[in-house]
N, C-alpha and C positions, 0 to 999 in steps of 0.2 A: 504493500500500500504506500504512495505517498502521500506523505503528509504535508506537501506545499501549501501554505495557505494560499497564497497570493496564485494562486493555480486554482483553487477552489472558489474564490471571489470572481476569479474570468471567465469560468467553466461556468457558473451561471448569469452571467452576464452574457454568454454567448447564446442560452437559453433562454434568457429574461429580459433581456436586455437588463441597461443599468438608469433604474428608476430617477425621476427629476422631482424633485423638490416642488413639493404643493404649497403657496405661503399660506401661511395661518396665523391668527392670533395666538397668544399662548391661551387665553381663555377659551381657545374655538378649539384648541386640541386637547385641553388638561376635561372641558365636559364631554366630547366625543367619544374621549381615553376611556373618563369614567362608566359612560350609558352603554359600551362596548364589553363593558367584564363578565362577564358566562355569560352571552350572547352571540348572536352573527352578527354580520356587518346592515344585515337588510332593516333587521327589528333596532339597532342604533338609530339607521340614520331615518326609523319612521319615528322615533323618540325624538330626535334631534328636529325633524320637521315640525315637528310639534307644538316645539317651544317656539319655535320663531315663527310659525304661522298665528298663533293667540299672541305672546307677548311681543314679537315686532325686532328683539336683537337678544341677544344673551345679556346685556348687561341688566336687564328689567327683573332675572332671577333674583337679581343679590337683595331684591323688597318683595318678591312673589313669597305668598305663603306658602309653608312647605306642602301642607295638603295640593298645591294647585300645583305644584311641579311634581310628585307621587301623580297624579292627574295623568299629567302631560306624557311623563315617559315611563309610562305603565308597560307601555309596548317590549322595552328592553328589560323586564324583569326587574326585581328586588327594588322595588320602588323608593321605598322609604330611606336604604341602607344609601343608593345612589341621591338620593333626594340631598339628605344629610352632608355628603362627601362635595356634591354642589354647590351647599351653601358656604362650607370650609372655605372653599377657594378665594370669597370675596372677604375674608378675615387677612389676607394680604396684599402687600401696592403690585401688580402682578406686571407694572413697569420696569421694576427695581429688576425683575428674578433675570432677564437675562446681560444684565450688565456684571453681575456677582459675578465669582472666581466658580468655575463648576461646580467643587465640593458644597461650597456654602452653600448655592442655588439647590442642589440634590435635601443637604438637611433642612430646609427652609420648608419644602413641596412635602418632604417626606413625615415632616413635622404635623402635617393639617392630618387629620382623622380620615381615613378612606383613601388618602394617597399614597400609595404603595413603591415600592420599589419600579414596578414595570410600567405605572403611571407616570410617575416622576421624569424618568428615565428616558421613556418617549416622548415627551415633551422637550424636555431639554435639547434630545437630540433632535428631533422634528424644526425645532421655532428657533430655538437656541443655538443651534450647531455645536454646541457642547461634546466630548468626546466619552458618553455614554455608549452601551450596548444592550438594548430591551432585549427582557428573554418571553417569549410566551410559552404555550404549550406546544406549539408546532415546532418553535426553534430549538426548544430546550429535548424532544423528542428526535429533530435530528443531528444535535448536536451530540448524545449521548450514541447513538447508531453509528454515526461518521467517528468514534472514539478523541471527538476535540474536547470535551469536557463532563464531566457528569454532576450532580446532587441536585442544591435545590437550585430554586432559578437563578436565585443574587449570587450562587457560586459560577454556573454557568456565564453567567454576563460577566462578572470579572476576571474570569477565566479567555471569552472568547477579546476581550480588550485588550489580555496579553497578547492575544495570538495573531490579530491580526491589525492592518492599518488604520487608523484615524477613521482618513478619508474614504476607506472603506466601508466605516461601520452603516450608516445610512440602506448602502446599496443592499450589503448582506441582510442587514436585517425584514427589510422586504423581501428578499430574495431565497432568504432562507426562509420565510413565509409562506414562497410560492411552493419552494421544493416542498414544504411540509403536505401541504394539500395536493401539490398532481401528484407526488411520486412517494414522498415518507410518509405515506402513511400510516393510520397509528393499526390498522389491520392488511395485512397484503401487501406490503409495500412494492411498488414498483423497480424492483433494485434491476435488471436487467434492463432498463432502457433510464435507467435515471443517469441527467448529465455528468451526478461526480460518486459516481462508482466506483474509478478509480482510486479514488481519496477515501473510501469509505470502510471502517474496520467490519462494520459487519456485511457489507457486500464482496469481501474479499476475504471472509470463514471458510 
């Protein structure tokens, strides 16, 4: 097996292309982030149309009573738990967070109730350009398979920061997204036609 990284960043980029930068506000990613957690991407963003079809922009949350936002993004599950982690966010100047040093920025987000490590994390890196490495379940699944990292997710993303470039992390990170859904998957995986096979410990058992 090899284990080039910078071979496994091209290998799917040659597959994936290499993803471009969506702008966003840090507020338009850090509630996306949230209404996205044991969810799909469709029932998010019928949550997220939600709020800004009644209330007109995100900023109108931070005086919405909680019942009316439990309401709004009922669609994306755990209403009240997400509702909650919503209101967290407007307890800071969310101008400040990407001028911070990254670490500070990370304990700041990480501080608020409901914001987690791989909320945190995506944001930074998303808005921020901050040199973060979100792990989800897809990535933390083929990361353990491809033998780059194993345990919990915060070991994986520290882990995958050592391993590969900066300006990398972005691309992978969507990108090991995608692999996770056509090819790693968490039943049957596709190892015989997936782009980085070569690189991968358990397609080369």
């Amino acid at each position: 097996m090899d284990t080039n990284t910078t071979g496994v960043a091209r290998a799917l980029e040659r597959e994936f292309g290499r993803p471009r930068r969506r702008r966003s506000s840090l507020l338009e990613c850090l509630v996306k982030t949230i209404l996205s957690q044991n969810t799909n991407d469709d029932l998010r963003d019928a949550a997220y149309e939600a709020i800004l079809l009644e209330l007109g922009s995100l900023e109108r949350l931070r005086d919405a009573p909680p019942a009316a936002i439990e309401r709004l993004i009922r669609p994306a599950g755990l209403p009240k738990q997400k509702s909650r982690a919503i209101k967290e966010i407007f307890k800071i100047d969310l101008k400040r967070v990407c001028k911070m040093e990254p670490e500070e920025a990370y304990r700041l987000l990480t501080s608020l109730k409901g914001i987690g490590d791989k909320t945190a994390k995506v944001c930074l890196l998303f808005v921020c350009r901050m040199p973060f490495f979100p792990v989800d379940t897809h990535i933390a699944r083929v990361a353990s398979r491809m033998g780059l990292a194993s345990g919990s997710r915060e070991r994986i993303s520290r882990r995958l920061e050592e391993l590969f470039d900066p300006k990398d992390y972005y691309p992978l990170h969507i990108n090991l997204m995608r692999l996770g859904r056509a090819y790693c998957k968490p039943r049957n995986p596709l190892c015989s036609s997936c782009p980085v096979r070569d690189y991968c410990a358990s397609a080369n058992e």
